[in-house]
N, C-alpha and C positions, 0 to 999 in steps of 0.2 A: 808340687810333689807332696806326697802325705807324709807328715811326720808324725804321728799316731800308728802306737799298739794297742791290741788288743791282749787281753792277758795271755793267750796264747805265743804272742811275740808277730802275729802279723800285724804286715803296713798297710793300716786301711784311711779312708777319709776323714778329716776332723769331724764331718756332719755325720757319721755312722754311728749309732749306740751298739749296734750287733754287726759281730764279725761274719763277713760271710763265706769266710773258709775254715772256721771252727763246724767242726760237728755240733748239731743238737741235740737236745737233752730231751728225750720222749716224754720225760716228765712235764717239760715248759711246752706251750700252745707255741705252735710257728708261725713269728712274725714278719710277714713279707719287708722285703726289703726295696724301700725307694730311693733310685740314686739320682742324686742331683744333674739338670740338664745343661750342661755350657753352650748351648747351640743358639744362635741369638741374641744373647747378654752375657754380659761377664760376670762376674762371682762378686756379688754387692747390689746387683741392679734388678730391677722388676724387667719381666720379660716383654718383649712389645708385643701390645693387645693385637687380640685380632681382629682381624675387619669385621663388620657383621653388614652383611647387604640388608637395602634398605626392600621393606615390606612391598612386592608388585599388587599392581593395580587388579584389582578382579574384573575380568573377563565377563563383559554381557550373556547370560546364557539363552537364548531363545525359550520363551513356555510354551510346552509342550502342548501337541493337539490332542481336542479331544476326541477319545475313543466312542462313537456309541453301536448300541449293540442291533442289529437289523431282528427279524422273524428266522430268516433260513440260520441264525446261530454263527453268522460270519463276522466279523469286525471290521469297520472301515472307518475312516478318520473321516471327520467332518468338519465343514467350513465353518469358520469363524463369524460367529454370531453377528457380526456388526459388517457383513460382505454383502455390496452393494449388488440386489441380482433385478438385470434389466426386464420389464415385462413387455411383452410381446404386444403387439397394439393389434387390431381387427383391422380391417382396410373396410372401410367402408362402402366402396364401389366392387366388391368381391359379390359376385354371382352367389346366388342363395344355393346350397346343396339342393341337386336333385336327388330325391331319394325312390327308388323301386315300390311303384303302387300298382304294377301288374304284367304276365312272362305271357310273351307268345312263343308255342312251342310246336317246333316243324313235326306234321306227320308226314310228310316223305318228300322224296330227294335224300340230297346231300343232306339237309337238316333236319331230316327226321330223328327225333329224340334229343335234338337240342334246345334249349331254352334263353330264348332274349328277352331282358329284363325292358320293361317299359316306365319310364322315367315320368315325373312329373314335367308339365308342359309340353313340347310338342317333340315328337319322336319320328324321323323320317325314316320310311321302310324303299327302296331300292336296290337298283345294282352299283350305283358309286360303292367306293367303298368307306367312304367318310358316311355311311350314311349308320344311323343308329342300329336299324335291325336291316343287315344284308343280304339281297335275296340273289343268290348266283343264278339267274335265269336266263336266257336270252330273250323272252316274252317280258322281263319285267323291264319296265326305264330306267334313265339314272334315278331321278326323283321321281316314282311312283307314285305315291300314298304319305299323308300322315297321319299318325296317332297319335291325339291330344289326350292329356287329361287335364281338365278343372278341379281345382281341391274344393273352389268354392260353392262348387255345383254338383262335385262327387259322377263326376261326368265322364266318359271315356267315347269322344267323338272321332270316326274314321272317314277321313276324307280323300279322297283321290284326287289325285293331281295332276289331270289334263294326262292323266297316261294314254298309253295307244292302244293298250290290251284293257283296260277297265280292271278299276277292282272290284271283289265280287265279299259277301258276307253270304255263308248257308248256300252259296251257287245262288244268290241273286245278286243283280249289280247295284253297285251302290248310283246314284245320282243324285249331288255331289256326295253325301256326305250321310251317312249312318252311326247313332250310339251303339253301340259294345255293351253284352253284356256276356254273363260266365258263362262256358261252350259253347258260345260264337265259333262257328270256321272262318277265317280270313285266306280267299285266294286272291296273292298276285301271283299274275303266269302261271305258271301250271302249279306252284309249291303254296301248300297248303299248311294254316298255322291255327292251334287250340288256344283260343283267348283264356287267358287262368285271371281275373282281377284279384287282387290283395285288398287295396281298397277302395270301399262301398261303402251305404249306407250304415253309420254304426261302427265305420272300420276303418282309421285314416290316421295320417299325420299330424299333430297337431303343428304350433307354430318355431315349437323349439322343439321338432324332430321326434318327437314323442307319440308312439305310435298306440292311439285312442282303442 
């Protein structure tokens, strides 16, 4: 219980210097008032510390990827420098590209103004329909004719094949086998085709597709 006045005659705490139900004086600066806490300890004792949690472990953060910047002005993340990337092997026993070294192109029928490309090595012209250049005729065989080319002889040979109607070059028949050269007619059966070469003399494929 307080047993302390203030010159005023209030009962205030032994630990108070200033009453806090005196009016103050505008004169004197206002000194907050702190009142002692009983909650915890008793009056004589230190108060019981607080705990303080112990410092956590920091958290691995992942490094960030990096950004780089392409041509079209877009951003996209790129793989990490040290990522192993498999390379593709060749097959060794993989058929060499044929590549287009000359079109025959129907003047009439069905296939007039269309264009079949003529492949290096040997090109089969009939009515199969696996066959390279297809000729819907009923005059033509399955395997009619083939058109060879040589790169190494720059050669474009046409040979018939035991057909029943014959092939013909310019309306002469062939027996077996006739060179091609540029506007040649080529007839099996009745459908007729304008030899176009690409290439000739001066004018060919090299070894790695490079066209001379």
């Amino acid at each position: 219980m307080a047993d302390k006045r203030c010159e005023n005659g209030h009962f205030i705490d032994e630990s108070w210097d200033l009453c806090p139900y005196c009016p103050v004086d505008d004169a004197e600066p206002e000194v907050p008032v702190v009142r002692p806490t009983r909650f915890g300890a008793q009056e004589g004792q230190r108060p019981a510390p607080i705990p303080i949690e112990p410092p956590r472990r920091p958290t691995a953060v992942p490094a960030p990827k990096t950004i780089a910047r392409v041509d079209a002005g877009v951003a996209v993340e790129s793989e990490p420098a040290d990522r192993t990337v498999a390379v593709q092997k060749l097959d060794p026993t993989a058929q060499p590209k044929r590549y287009v070294v000359a079109w025959l192109i129907g003047l009439n029928g069905a296939a007039r103004g269309e264009s079949f490309p003529v492949r290096i090595g040997r090109n089969v012209l009939g009515r199969d329909r696996r066959s390279d250049v297809v000729v819907n005729d009923d005059q033509a065989s399955s395997h009619h004719a083939d058109l060879v080319f040589r790169p190494e002889e720059r050669r474009f040979i046409l040979m018939d094949h035991n057909s029943t109607n014959g092939t013909y070059v310019n309306e002469a028949e062939i027996e077996p086998r006739r060179d091609l050269v540029a506007k040649d007619t080529v007839r099996v059966g009745s459908h007729k085709f304008l030899f176009v070469p690409l290439c000739e003399e001066g004018f060919y494929w090299d070894e790695e597709g490079v066209l001379k």
